[in-house]
Legacy VTK file of the C-alpha trace (Angstrom):
# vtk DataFile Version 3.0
C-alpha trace
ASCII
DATASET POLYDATA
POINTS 423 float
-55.650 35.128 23.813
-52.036 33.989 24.726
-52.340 30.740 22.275
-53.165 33.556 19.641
-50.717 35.647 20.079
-48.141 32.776 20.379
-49.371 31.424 17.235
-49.182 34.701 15.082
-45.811 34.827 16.431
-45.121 30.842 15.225
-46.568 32.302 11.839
-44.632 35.695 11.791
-41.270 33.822 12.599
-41.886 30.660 9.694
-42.293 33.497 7.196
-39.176 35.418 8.126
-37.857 32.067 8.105
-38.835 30.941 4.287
-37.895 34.580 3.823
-34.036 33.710 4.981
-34.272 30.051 3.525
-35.630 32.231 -0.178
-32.366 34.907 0.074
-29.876 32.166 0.912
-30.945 29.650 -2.081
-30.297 33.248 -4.174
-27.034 33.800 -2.867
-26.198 30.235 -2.829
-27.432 30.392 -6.809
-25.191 33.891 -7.543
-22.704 32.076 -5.773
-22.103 29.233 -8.350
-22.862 31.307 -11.256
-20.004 33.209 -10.339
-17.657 30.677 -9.785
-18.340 28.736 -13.019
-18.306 31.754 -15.071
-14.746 32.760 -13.227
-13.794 28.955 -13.750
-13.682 29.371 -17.337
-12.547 32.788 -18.307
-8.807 31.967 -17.210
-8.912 29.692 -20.730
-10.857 32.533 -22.808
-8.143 34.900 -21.043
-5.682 32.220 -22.072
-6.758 32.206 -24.908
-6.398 35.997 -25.964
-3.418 36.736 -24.257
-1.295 34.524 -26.872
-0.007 37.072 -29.003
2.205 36.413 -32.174
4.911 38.240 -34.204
4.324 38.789 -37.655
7.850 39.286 -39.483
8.049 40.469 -43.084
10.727 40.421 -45.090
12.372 42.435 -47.829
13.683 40.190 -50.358
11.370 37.008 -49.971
7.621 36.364 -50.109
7.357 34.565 -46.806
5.999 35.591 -43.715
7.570 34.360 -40.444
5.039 33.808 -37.179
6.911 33.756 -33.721
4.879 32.460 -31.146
5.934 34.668 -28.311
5.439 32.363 -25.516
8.129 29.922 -26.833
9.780 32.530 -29.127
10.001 29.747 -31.945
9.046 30.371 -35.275
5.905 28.070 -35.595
5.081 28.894 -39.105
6.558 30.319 -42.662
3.578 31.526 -45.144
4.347 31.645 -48.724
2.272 34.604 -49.710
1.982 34.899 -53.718
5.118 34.917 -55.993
8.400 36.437 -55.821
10.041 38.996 -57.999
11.787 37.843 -60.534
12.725 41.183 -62.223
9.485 42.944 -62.893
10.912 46.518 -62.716
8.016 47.699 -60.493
8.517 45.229 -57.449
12.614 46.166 -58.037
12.564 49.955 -57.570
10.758 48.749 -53.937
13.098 46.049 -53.614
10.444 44.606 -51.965
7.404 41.756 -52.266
5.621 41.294 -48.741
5.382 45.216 -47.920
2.459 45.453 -45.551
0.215 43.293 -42.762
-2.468 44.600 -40.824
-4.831 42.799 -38.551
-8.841 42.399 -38.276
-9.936 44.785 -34.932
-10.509 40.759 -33.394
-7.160 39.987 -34.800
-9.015 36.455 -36.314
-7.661 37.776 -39.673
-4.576 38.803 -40.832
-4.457 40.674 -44.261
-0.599 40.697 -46.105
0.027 42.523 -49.494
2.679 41.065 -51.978
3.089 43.899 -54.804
4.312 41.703 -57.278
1.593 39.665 -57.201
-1.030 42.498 -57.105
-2.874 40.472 -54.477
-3.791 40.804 -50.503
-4.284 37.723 -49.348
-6.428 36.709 -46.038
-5.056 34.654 -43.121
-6.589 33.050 -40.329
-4.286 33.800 -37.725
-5.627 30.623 -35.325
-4.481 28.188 -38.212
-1.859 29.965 -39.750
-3.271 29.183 -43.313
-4.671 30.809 -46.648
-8.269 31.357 -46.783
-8.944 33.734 -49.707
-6.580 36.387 -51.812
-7.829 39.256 -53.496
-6.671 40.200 -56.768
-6.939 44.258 -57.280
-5.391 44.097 -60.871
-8.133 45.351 -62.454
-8.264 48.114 -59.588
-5.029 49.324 -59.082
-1.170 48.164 -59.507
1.393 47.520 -57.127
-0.314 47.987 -53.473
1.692 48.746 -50.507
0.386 50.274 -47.263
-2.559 48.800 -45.961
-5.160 49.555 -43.077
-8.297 48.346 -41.891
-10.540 50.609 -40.415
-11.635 50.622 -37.023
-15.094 48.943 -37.295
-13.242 46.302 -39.122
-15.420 46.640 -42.145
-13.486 47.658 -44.762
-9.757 47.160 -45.920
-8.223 50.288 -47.431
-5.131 49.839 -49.667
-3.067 52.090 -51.586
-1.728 51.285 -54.966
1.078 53.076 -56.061
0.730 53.259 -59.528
-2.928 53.246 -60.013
-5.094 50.962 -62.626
-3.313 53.248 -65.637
0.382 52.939 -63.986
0.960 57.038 -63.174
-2.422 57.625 -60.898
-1.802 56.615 -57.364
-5.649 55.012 -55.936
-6.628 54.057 -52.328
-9.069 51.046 -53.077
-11.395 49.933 -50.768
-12.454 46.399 -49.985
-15.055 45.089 -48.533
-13.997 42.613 -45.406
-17.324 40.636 -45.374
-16.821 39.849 -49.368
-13.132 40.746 -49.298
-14.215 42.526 -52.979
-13.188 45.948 -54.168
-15.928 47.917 -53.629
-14.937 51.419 -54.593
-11.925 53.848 -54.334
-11.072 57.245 -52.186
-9.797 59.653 -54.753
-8.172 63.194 -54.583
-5.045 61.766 -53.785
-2.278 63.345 -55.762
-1.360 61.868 -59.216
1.833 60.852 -59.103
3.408 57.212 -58.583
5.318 55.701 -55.827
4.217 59.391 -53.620
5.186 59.030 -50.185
1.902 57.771 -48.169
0.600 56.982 -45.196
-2.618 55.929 -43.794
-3.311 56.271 -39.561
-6.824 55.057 -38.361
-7.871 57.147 -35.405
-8.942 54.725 -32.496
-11.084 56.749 -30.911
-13.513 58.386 -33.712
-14.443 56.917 -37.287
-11.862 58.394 -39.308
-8.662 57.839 -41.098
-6.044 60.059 -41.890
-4.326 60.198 -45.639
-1.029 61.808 -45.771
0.037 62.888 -49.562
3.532 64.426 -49.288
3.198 65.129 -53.123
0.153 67.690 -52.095
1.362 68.772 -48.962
-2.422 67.594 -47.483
-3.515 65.391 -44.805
-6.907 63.872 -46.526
-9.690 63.501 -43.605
-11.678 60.071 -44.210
-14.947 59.326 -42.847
-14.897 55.558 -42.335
-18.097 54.982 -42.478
-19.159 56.564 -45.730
-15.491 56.425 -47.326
-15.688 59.792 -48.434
-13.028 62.363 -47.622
-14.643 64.947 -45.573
-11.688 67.067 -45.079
-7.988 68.555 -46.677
-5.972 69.688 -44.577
-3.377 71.551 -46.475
0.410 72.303 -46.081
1.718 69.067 -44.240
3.630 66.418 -45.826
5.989 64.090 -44.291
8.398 62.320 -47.338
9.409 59.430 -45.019
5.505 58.306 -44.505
5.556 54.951 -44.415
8.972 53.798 -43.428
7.887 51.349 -40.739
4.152 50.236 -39.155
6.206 51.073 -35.733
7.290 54.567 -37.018
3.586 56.269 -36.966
3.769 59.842 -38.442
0.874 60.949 -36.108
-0.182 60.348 -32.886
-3.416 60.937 -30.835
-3.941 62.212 -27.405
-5.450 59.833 -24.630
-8.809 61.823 -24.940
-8.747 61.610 -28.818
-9.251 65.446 -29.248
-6.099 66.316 -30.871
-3.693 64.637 -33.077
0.100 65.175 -33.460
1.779 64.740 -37.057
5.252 64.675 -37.797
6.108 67.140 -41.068
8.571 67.534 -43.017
10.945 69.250 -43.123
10.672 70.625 -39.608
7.617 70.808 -37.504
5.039 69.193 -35.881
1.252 70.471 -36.178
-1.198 69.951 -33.678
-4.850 69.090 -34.849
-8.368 69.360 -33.330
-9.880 66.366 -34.282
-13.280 67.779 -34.468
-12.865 70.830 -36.719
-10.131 69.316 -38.444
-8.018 72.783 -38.004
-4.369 73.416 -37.186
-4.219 74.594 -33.526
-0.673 74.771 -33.259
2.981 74.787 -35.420
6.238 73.536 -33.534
9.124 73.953 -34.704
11.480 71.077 -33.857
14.272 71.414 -36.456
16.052 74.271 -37.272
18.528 72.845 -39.900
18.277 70.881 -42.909
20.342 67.198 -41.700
16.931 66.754 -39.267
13.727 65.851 -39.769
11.036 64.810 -37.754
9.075 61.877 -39.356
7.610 59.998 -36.414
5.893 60.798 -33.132
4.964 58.618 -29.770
2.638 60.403 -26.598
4.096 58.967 -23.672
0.931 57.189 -22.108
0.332 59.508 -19.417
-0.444 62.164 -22.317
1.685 64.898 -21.367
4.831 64.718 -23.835
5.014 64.040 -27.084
8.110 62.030 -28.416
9.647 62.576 -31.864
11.649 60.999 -33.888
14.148 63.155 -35.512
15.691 61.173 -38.927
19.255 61.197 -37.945
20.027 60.482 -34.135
17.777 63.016 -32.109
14.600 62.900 -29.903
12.504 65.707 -29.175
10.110 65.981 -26.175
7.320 68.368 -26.483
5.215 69.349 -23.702
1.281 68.955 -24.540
-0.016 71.399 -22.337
1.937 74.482 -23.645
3.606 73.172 -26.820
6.585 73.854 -26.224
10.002 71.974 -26.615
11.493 70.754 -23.294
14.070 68.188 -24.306
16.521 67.436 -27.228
17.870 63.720 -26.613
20.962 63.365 -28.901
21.373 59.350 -29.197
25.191 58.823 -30.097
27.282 61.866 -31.400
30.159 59.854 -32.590
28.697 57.707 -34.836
25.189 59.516 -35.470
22.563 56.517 -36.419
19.731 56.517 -38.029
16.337 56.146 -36.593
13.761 53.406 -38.283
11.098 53.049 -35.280
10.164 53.589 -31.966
7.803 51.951 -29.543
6.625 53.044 -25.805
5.721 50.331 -22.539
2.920 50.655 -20.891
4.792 51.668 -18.089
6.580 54.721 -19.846
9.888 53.272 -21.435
10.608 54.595 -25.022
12.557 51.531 -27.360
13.798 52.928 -30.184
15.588 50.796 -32.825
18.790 52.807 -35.378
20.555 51.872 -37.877
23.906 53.180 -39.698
26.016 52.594 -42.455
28.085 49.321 -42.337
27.883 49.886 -37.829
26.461 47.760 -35.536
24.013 50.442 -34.004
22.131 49.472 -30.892
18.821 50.084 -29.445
18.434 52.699 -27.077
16.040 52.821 -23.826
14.745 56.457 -22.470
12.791 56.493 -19.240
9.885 58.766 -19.823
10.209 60.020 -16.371
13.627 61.564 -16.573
13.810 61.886 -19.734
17.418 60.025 -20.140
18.907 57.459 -21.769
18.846 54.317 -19.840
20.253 51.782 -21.540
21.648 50.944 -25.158
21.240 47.050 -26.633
23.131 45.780 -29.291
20.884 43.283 -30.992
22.446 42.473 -34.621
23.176 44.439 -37.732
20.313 46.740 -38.837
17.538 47.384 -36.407
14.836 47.585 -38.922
11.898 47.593 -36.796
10.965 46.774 -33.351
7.954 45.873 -31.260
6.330 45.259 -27.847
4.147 42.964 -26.374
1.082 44.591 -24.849
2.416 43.929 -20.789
5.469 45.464 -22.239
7.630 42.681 -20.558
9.638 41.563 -23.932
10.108 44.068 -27.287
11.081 42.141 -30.414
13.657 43.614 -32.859
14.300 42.668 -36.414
17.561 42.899 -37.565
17.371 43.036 -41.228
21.179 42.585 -41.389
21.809 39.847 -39.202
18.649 37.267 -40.122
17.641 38.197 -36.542
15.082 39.056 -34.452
16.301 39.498 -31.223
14.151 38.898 -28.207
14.688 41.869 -25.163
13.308 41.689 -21.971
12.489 44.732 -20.786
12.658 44.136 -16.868
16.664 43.444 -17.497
17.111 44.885 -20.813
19.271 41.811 -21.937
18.425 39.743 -24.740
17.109 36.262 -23.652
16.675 35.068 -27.670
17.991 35.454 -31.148
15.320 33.921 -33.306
17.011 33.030 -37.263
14.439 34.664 -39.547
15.418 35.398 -43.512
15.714 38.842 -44.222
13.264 40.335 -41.602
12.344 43.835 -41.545
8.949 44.692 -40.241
7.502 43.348 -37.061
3.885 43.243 -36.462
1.988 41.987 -32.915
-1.101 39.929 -33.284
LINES 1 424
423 0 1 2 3 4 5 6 7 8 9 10 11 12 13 14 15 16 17 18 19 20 21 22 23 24 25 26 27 28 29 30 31 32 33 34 35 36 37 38 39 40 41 42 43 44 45 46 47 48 49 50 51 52 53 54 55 56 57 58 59 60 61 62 63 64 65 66 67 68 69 70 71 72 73 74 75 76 77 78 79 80 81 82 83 84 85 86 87 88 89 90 91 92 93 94 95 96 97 98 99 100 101 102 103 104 105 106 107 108 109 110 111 112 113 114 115 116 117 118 119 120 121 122 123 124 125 126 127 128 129 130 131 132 133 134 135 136 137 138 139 140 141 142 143 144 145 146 147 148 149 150 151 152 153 154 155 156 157 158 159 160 161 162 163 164 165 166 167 168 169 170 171 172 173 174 175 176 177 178 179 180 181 182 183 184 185 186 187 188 189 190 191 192 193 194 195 196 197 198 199 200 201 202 203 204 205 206 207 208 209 210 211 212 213 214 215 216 217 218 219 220 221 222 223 224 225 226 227 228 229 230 231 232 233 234 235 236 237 238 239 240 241 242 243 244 245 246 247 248 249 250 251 252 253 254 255 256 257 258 259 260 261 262 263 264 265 266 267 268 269 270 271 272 273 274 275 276 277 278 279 280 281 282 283 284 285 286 287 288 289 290 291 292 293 294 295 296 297 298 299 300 301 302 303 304 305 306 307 308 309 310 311 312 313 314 315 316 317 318 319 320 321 322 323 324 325 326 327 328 329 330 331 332 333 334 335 336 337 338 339 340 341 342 343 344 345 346 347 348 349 350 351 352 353 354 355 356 357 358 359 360 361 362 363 364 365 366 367 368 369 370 371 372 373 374 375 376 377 378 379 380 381 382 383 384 385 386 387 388 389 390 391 392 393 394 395 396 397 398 399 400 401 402 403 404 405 406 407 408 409 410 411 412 413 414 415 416 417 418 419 420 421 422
C-alpha cells in the first residue's frame, strides 16, 4: 500500500513536471519570437521615420528634396517643361503649383500647368515613373489631392477641356488614368478653389468661392452628396500649410475659414451649419485659414493682414485677438502647430524682412519672432515637431528652425522656393 501510494505520487509529480518543462519551452519560444521581431522593427522604424521636404518653386519646373536628417538637398526633379510665355502658365506665374503624397507616402504626385501633366514619383528613388497627360480632360491643373483610401487622385483644372469651364478630374491611382470628373463646380476660370480631404470619414470638401458653396464629396463613389451654400473663402488655395478648414480631434465638426469675415462650424454628419462666428468686423481683415490646437479646444485663425484669432470650441466664442507686429503690419501666408502646442506662423510684407512668429498655445502669447530670409512663403514641421522648415521665396532659402531653441541651425540654397511639403 505505501509503494502505491509512493508511486502515484512519483507519477503525479513527473506529470506536473513535463507540465513545467511544456510551459517553460512556451515561454522560452514567446521569448525569442519577441526579441527577433523587436530586433528588427528599429530598421522598419528607421526606415519610416526618414521624412523629406518637398520644395516647389514659382518660376522653375524643378522640385527640390531635402533630406531632413542631413538637411542637404539630395535631389532636383525636372518635372515637364517650363513656361516660355504661354499666357495661361503667366497670369499664375507659376509651373510646379501642387504635390501631394500617396496615404503610404511611396508616391509622390506633382502638377506642372504648363505642361498639362501630373507626373508620378517614387519618393524611395527620387525618379519618374509615369506622367499623366489630362489635355484631353481639362487645361491648366493646379490644386491637387488624393483621397484618403489612396485610390483616386482628384485635380482641378482651371480652365476646363473648353478653356472657360473649371473641372475636378479624377484619376485613377492603380492606372493613374482619368476616369471621370466631379461637376457642379461653378463655371468660371481661374475661381478660387480648394480641396480638404477629411481624415477621419470618406469625404472631401470642395470650396467654390465663385458659388459661395462648400461641395460635399463622397470618396468612394465620387459623387457630390452635398452643397453647402453661402461660404466662400477668395484666398483658397494660397498655401498646402494655410488649410481653409479644419477638423476636430473626434471628426464631428469641421471649422472653415470664410470670407469676408466669419468662420462656420459644420456637423460632419448632416452636413449643416451649427454655428456663424464672427471674427472680423472691418473690411482690411479676413480670415482665410484655421489650425485646432491639438488638444481640441481652440481654434486658431489666420486673419490676412497681421492678426490671430482664438476661438473657444466649446462655446464658440472669441477669446483672443493676437495682433503680430503693429508697426509694420505683415502679411500672413501659413501657419503650422507642434505636437506639443506651439503655433509657427510664417508673414511676409512689402520690400521688409518679416519674421516668423512663435505663440504658445497655452498662454496664448507670442513667444518668440525668427527672422529667416526675405519672404516667408510657406513653412513646415516635422512630425516630432523638433525642426519647422521655412521657404523663403525671396532669399533662395529655406531656413532650418529648431524648435527646442528657436534658432536657425541651417540655411539650405534652394531656387525660388515657395511651397514646402513633408513626406
Amino acid at each position: 500500500m505505501q509503494y502505491e501510494d509512493l508511486n502515484r505520487k512519483a507519477q503525479s509529480n513527473l506529470k506536473h513536471l513535463v507540465i513545467y518543462a511544456l510551459i517553460i519551452i512556451v515561454v522560452i519560444v514567446v521569448a525569442l519570437y519577441v526579441i527577433s521581431n523587436f530586433s528588427h522593427s528599429p530598421k522598419i522604424n528607421a526606415a519610416k521615420s526618414q521624412v523629406l521636404a518637398y520644395v516647389t518653386s514659382s518660376y522653375s519646373n524643378v522640385l527640390s528634396v531635402i533630406n531632413t536628417t542631413s538637411n542637404k538637398v539630395i535631389e532636383n526633379i525636372t518635372v515637364g517643361n517650363i513656361s516660355t510665355g504661354n499666357a495661361f502658365s503667366d497670369i499664375l506665374n507659376q509651373n510646379l503649383l501642387s504635390v501631394a503624397f500617396s496615404p503610404d507616402s511611396k508616391l509622390v504626385y506633382a502638377v506642372n500647368s504648363y505642361s498639362n501633366t501630373i507626373y508620378v514619383i517614387n519618393a524611395s528613388s527620387n525618379k519618374i515613373i509615369d506622367n499623366i497627360n489630362i489635355s484631353a480632360a481639362g487645361v491648366l491643373p493646379t490644386y491637387i489631392a488624393v483621397t484618403s483610401n489612396g485610390k483616386f487622385l482628384y485635380v482641378y483644372d482651371t480652365m476646363g477641356n473648353d478653356f472657360n469651364s473649371p473641372v475636378i478630374n479624377i484619376i485613377n491611382t492603380s492606372s493613374n488614368k482619368v476616369i471621370g470628373a466631379i461637376n457642379g463646380i461653378s463655371s468660371t476660370a481661374f475661381n478660387s478653389l480648394d480641396i480638404t480631404i477629411d481624415p477621419y470619414n470618406n469625404l472631401a470638401y470642395v470650396m467654390d468661392s465663385y458659388s459661395k458653396s462648400l461641395l460635399v464629396v463622397n470618396t468612394t463613389s465620387n459623387k457630390i452628396i452635398a452643397d453647402i451654400g453661402n461660404i466662400s473663402n477668395y484666398l483658397a488655395g494660397l498655401s498646402p500649410n494655410a488649410p481653409i478648414m479644419a477638423f476636430s480631434p473626434n471628426g464631428k465638426l469641421a471649422y472653415v475659414a470664410c470670407s469676408p469675415k466669419y468662420v462656420a462650424v459644420i456637423n460632419v454628419t448632416s452636413n449643416k451649419v451649427t454655428a456663424n462666428i464672427t471674427v472680423v468686423n472691418n473690411t482690411e481683415h479676413s480670415p482665410f485659414s484655421i489650425i485646432i490646437s491639438p488638444n481640441g479646444k481652440s481654434a486658431y485663425i489666420a486673419d490676412y493682414l497681421n492678426r490671430i484669432t482664438i476661438i473657444n470650441t466649446t462655446s464658440n466664442r472669441i477669446i483672443k485677438n493676437i495682433t503680430l507686429n503693429k508697426a509694420t503690419k505683415p502679411s500672413i501666408s501659413s501657419m503650422v502647430v507642434t505636437p506639443n502646442g506651439e503655433l509657427y506662423i510664417a508673414t511676409y510684407g512689402s520690400n521688409i524682412t518679416t519674421p516668423v512668429y512663435v505663440i504658445n498655445m497655452t498662454s496664448n502669447r507670442i513667444i518668440k519672432n525668427i527672422t529667416t530670409g526675405l519672404g516667408p512663403s510657406d513653412i513646415a514641421i516635422l512630425p516630432d515637431g523638433k525642426l519647422a522648415y521655412v521657404a523663403n521665396s525671396g532669399s533662395n532659402t529655406v531656413s532650418v528652425i529648431n524648435t527646442a531653441s528657436n534658432t536657425i541651425i541651417e540655411n539650405i540654397t534652394v531656387n525660388s522656393p515657395e511651397d514646402i511639403i513633408l513626406s
